[in-house]
C-alpha positions as CSV (number, residue, x, y, z in Angstrom):
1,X,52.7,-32.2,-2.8
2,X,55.1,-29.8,-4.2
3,X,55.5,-29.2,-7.9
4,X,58.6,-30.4,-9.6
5,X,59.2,-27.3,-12.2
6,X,62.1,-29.5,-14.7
7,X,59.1,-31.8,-15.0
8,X,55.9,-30.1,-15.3
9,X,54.9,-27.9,-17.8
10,X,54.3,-24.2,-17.3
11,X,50.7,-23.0,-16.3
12,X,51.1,-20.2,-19.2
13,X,53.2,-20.3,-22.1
14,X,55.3,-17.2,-23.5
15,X,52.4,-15.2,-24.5
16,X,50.3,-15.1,-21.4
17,X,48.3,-18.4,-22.4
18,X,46.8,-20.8,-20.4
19,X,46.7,-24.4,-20.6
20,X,46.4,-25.8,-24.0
21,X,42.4,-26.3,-23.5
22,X,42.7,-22.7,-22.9
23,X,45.0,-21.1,-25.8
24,X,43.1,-19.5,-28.4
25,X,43.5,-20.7,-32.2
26,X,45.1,-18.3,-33.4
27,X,49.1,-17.7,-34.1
28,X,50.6,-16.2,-30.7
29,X,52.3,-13.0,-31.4
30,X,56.2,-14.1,-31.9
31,X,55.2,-16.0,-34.0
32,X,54.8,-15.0,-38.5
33,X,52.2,-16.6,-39.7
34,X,52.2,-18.9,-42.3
35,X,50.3,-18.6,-45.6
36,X,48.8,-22.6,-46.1
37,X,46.7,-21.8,-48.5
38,X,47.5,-19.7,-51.5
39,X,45.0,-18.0,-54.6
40,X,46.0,-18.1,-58.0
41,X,46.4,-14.4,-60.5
42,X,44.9,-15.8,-63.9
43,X,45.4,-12.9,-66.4
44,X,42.0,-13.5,-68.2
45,X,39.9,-14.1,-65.7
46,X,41.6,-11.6,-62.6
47,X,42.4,-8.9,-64.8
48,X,41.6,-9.2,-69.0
49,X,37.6,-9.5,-68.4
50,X,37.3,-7.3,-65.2
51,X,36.2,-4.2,-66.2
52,X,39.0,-1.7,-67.1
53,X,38.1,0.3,-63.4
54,X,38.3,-3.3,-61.5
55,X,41.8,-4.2,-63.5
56,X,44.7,-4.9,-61.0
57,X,47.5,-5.8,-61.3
58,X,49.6,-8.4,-59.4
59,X,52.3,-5.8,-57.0
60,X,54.2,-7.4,-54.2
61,X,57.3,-9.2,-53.2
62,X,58.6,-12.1,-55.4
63,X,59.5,-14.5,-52.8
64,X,60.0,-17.5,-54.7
65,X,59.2,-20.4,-58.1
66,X,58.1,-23.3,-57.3
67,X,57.1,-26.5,-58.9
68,X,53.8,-27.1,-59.3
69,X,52.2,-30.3,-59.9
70,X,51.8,-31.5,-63.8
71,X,48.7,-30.4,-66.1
72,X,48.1,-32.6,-68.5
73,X,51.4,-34.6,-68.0
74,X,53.3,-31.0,-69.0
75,X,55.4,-29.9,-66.2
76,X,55.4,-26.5,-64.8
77,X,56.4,-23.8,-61.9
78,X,54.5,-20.8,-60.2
79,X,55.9,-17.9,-58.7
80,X,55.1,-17.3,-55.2
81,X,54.1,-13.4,-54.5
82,X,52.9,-11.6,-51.4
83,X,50.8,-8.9,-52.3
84,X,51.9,-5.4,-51.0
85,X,48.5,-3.7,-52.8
86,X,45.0,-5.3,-52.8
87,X,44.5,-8.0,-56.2
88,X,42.4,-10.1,-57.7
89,X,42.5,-13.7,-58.0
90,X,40.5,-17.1,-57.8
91,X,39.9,-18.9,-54.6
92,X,39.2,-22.7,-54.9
93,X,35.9,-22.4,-56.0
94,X,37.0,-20.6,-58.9
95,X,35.4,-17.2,-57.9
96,X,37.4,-13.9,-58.4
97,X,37.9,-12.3,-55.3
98,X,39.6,-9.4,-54.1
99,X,43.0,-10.2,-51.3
100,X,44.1,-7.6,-49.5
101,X,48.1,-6.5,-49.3
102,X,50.0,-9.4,-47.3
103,X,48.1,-12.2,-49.2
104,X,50.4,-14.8,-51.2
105,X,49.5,-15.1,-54.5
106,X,51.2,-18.3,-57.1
107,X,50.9,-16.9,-60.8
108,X,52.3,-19.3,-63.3
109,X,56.0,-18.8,-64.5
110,X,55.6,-18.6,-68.2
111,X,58.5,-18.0,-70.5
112,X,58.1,-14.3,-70.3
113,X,58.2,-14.4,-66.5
114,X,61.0,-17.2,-66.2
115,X,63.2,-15.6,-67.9
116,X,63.0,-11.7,-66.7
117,X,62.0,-12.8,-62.7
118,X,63.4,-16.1,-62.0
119,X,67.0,-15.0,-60.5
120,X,64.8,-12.1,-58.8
121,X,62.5,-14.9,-57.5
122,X,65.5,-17.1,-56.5
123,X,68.0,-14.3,-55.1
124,X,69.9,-16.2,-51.6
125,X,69.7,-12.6,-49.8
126,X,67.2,-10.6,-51.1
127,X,63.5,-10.1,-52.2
128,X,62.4,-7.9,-54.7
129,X,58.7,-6.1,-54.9
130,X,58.0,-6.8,-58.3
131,X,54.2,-5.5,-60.6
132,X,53.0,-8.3,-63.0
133,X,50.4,-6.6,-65.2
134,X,48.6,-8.3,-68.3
135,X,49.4,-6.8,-71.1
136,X,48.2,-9.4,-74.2
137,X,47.1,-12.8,-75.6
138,X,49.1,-14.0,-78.5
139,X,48.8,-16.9,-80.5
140,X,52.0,-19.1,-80.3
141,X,50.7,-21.1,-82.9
142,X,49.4,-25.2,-82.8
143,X,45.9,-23.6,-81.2
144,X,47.8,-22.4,-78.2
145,X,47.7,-18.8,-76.9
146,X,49.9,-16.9,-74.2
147,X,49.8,-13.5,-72.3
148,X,52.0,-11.0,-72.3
149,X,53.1,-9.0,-69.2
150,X,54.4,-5.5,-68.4
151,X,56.8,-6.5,-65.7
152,X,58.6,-3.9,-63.2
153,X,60.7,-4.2,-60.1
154,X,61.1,-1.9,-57.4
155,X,65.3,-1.4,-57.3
156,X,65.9,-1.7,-53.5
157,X,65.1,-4.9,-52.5
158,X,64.4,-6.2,-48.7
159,X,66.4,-8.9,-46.6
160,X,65.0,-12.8,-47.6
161,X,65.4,-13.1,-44.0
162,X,62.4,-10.7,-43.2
163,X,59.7,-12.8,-44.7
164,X,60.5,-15.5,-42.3
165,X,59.4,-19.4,-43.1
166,X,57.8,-18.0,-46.5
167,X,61.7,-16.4,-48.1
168,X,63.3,-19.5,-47.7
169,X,63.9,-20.9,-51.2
170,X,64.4,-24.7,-52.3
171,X,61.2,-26.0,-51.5
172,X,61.1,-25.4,-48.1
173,X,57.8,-23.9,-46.4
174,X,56.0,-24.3,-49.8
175,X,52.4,-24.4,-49.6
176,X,51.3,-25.0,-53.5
177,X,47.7,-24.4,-54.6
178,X,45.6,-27.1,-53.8
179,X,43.4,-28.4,-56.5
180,X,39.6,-27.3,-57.1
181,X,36.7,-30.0,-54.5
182,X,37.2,-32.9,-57.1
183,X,39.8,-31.1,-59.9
184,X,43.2,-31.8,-60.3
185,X,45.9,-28.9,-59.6
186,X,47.3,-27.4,-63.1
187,X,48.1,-24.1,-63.9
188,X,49.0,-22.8,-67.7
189,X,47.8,-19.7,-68.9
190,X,44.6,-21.4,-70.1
191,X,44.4,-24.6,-67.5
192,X,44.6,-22.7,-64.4
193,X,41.4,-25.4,-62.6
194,X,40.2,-22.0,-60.0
């Protein structure tokens, strides 16, 4: 019996594949893959009590802020970065690790952050390759401390467009951190849970 070819589906797909059973797991080569899982920079742990030969700091391209969910009741946002030069960060079992360039990285948007990144983070065209380095811990008084950052950005940015599912802004393609095996998610400077 002849093969109707409007109704049957291909013996290969784009790539080359086989049938499903046959098609390897991982991403076929048109397409970009997408980061589902993210780490987390936490100044203190990632960078303050490294020692000073193992200190990096967070370099890549900002490609978003997004909301994360509450600590503690207290609302908050992360950026989202993709790492450009290797950094270190905690995984969900709250070990620092080393990522390689091309990881994506969520850092929480304090003040500091918010107010000298967030129309960098949120440009409609273009993405920026930003450093976020630790500088210091200051007391902001009620028993509460925050970090200071040395911020820089490179000044020719790179079309949104490039980073594919990841650059698109308002929510979409979000993957937040997920919280620690029986934690909740949260994220201050002080309540990151990995």
């Amino acid at each position: 019996m002849a093969k109707d070819s409007k109704h049957t589906a291909p013996e290969v797909n784009a790539n080359g594949n086989g049938t499903p059973e046959e098609t390897p797991a991982a991403t076929p080569s048109r397409f970009q893959q997408i980061a589902t899982e993210r780490f987390m920079f936490n100044a203190q742990k990632c960078y303050a009590d490294l020692p000073a030969a193992q200190r990096l700091p967070l370099v890549g391209y900002l490609l978003n802020m997004i909301p994360m969910p509450p600590i503690k009741g207290r609302e908050w946002e992360a950026c989202v970065v993709r790492t450009t030069e290797p950094c270190n960060v905690v995984n969900r079992e709250k070990q620092v690790i080393k990522v390689d360039a091309g990881s994506e990285v969520l850092i929480p948007a304090t003040d500091q952050i918010s107010r000298f990144l967030a129309k960098a983070a949120t440009h409609p065209g273009m993405v920026f390759e930003v450093s976020i380095r630790p500088n210091k811990k200051i007391d902001i008084g009620g028993g509460q401390t925050m970090w200071t950052y040395d911020l820089g950005a490179n000044p020719r940015p790179i079309p949104r467009t490039k980073f594919g599912v990841a650059g698109l802004l308002e929510g979409a393609g979000d993957a937040p951190a997920l919280p620690a095996a029986g934690g909740e998610a949260a994220a201050g400077d002080d309540d990151i849970p990995f």
